[in-house]
N, C-alpha and C positions, 0 to 999 in steps of 0.2 A: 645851394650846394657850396661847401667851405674852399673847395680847390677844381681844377680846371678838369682833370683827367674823372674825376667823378662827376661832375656837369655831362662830359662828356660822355662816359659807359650811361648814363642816365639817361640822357635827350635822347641816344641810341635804341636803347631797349626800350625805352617806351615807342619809337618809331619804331620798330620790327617784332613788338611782341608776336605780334597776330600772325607772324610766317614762322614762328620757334617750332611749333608742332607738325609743321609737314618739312620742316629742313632740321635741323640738330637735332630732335628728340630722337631720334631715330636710333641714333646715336648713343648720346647723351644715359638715356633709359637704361641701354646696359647695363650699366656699371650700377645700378639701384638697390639688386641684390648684392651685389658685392661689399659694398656700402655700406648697407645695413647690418650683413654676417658678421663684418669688421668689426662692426659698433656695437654689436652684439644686442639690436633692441629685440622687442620679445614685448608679450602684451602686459600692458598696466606701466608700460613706464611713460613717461613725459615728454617729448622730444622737441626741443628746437630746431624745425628745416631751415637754413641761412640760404638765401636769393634761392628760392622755393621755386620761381620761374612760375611753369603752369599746374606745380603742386602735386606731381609723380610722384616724388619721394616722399612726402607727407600720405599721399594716398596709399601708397604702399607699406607706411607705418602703419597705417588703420588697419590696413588687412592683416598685419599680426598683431592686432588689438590694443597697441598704443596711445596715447591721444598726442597726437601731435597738433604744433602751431610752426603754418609756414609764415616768411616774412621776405621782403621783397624790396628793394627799393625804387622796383616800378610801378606805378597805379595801374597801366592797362595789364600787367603781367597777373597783377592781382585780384584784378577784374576777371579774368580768362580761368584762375583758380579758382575763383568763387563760384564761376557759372559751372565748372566740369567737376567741383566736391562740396557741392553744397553742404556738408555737413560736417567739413573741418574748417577750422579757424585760420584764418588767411589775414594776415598784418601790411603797412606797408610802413617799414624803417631802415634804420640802416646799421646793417652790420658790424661797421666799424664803434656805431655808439647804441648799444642797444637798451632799449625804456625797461628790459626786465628785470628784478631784484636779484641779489647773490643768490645762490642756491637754488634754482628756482627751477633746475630740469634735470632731469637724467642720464640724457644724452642730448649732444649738439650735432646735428650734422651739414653737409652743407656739400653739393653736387657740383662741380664744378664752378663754383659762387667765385671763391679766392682769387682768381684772376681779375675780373672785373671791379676790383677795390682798388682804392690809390694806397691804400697802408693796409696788407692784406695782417700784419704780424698784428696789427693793433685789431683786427676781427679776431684772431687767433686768441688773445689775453681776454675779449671780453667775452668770448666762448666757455674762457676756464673760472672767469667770476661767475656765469651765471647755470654753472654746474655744481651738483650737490659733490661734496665731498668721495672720491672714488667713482665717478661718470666718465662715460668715455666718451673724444671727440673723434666725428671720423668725416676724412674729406676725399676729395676725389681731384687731380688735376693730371694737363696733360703732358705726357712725357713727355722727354727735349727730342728734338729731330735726331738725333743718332738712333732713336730706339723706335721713332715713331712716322711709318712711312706717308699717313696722310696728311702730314704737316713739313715734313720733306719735299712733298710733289707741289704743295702750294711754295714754299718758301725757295725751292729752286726757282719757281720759275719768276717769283717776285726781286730774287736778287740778281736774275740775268735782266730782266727786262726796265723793272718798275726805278723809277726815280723817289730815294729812299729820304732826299734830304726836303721833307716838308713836314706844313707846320700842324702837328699835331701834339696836343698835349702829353708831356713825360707819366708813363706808370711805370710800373713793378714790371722784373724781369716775366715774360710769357712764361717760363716753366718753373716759377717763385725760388728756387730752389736748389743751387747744381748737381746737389747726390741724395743721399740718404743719409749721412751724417749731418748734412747742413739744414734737413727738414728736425731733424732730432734736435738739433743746439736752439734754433729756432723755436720749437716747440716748449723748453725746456725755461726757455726766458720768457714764455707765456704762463708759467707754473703747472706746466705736462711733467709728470714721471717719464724720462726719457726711456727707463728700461721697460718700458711696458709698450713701447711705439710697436705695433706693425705695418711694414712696408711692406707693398707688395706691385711690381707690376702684371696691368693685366692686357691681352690687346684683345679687341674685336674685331669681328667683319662688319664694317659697314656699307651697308648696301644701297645703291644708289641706283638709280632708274637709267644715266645718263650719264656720260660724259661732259655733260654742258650742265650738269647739275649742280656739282663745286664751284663754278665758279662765277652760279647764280646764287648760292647758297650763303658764298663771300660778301660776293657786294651786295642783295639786297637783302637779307639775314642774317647778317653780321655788322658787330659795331667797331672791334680795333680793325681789324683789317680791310674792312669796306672804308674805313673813313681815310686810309693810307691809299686804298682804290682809288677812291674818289679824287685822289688829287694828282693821279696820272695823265698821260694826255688820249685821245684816242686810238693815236697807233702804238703806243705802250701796253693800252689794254686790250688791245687784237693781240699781242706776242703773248699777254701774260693769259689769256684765255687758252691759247692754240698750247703752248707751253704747257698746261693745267692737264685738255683734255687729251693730249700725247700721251702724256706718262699714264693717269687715269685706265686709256685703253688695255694697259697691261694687267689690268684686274679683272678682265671681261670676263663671264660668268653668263648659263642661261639666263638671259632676261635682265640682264645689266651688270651692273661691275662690285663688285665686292673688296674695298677698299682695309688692308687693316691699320686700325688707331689704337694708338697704348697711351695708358693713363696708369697713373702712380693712386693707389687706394691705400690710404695710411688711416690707422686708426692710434689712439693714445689715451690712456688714463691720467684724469686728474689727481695730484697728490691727495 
């Protein structure tokens, strides 16, 4: 690994693959159709899935008749692909440098991957080389806390409680991006047609079995903010739990809590 923050999202997700489907995908998944409408795939086209994870979005290309190839830069993430689609192509590389030739797909897509890169705009530029001329890329990330109340109810309670100055390696802002013109300028300096961008926020319910669920979900299937966990002391992580399942309570709902998350679903064509 060339730098510390991708060592880092690395050693992680290969340590928690194996809890992504019964904690985030739950989640996560939503946004799959949205995604794809965005990027407009449709059968016979090619697609590139970026951090494919446990290979949804790739599966759910096949189901509108695509051929897709997911890519990963976890080996257990891709292992978990393989076993649950055996019959789509699952890679393990990295998105920031990718082994495929120019032209080489239809569309690019990528489910909440961007985050987890230490140079998410340099994934971005080699999404647009290895699209055919007129391809659209389309990604999915999570909106900023003013828009987004499940990352609100964690980040309250980590800034009253949690001790923020440790040693964790520097990444990319959490929500890449402060608006929607700054996803466009960005995009644009990766060789996107900025006038063909769609933005769109969307929020979900995510539904959650428990109160004490987020913030088993943080620290033992998660890798930036479990590892900012991890370096609390014990009675910082009783307030920052109690804190968590407080607010949580306010989503209660028959048979658990119903929590809503907003994500920014941007789609863009290549010149």
């Amino acid at each position: 690994m060339s730098d510390a923050f991708t060592k880092f999202e690395h050693d992680g997700w290969q340590r928690v693959a194996d809890k992504y489907d019964s904690t985030w995908a739950t989640s996560t998944r939503q946004f799959i159709k949205l995604l794809l409408d965005a990027t407009k795939v449709s059968a016979k086209m090619s697609i590139l899935d970026l951090g494919c994870g446990p290979g949804y979005v790739s599966a759910t290309a096949a189901e509108r008749g695509a051929t897709p190839v997911g890519l990963d830069f976890s080996k257990e993430m891709i292992g978990i692909a393989q076993k649950m689609f055996p019959k789509i192509e699952f890679r393990e590389g990295d998105a920031q440098n990718l082994s495929f030739p120019e032209k080489t797909f239809d569309r690019v897509v990528a489910n909440f991957a961007l985050l987890h890169l230490a140079n998410p705009e340099r994934a971005t530029s080699e999404a647009a080389r290895v699209l055919k001329s007129g391809g659209r890329f389309g990604f999915t990330t999570w909106a900023k806390i003013s828009e987004n109340p499940f990352v609100k109810l964690v980040d309250d309670a980590i800034q009253a409680h949690a001790n923020l100055d440790v040693d964790l390696p520097p990444g990319p802002p959490f929500y890449l991006f402060e608006n929607e013109e700054e996803f466009r300028k960005a995009l644009e300096r990766a060789g996107f047609d900025g006038a063909s961008m769609i933005f769109k926020t969307h929020t979900i319910k995510w539904k959650v079995p428990s109160a004490r669920f987020i913030f088993y979900a943080e620290t033992k299937a998660g890798v930036r903010t479990a590892g900012l966990l991890a370096r609390q002391t014990p009675e910082a992580l009783r307030k920052i739990q109690a804190a968590i399942e407080k607010s949580v309570r306010q989503y209660a709902t028959d048979g658990g809590y119903a929590i809503p998350k907003a994500a920014y679903v941007v789609a863009i064509s290549k010149k």
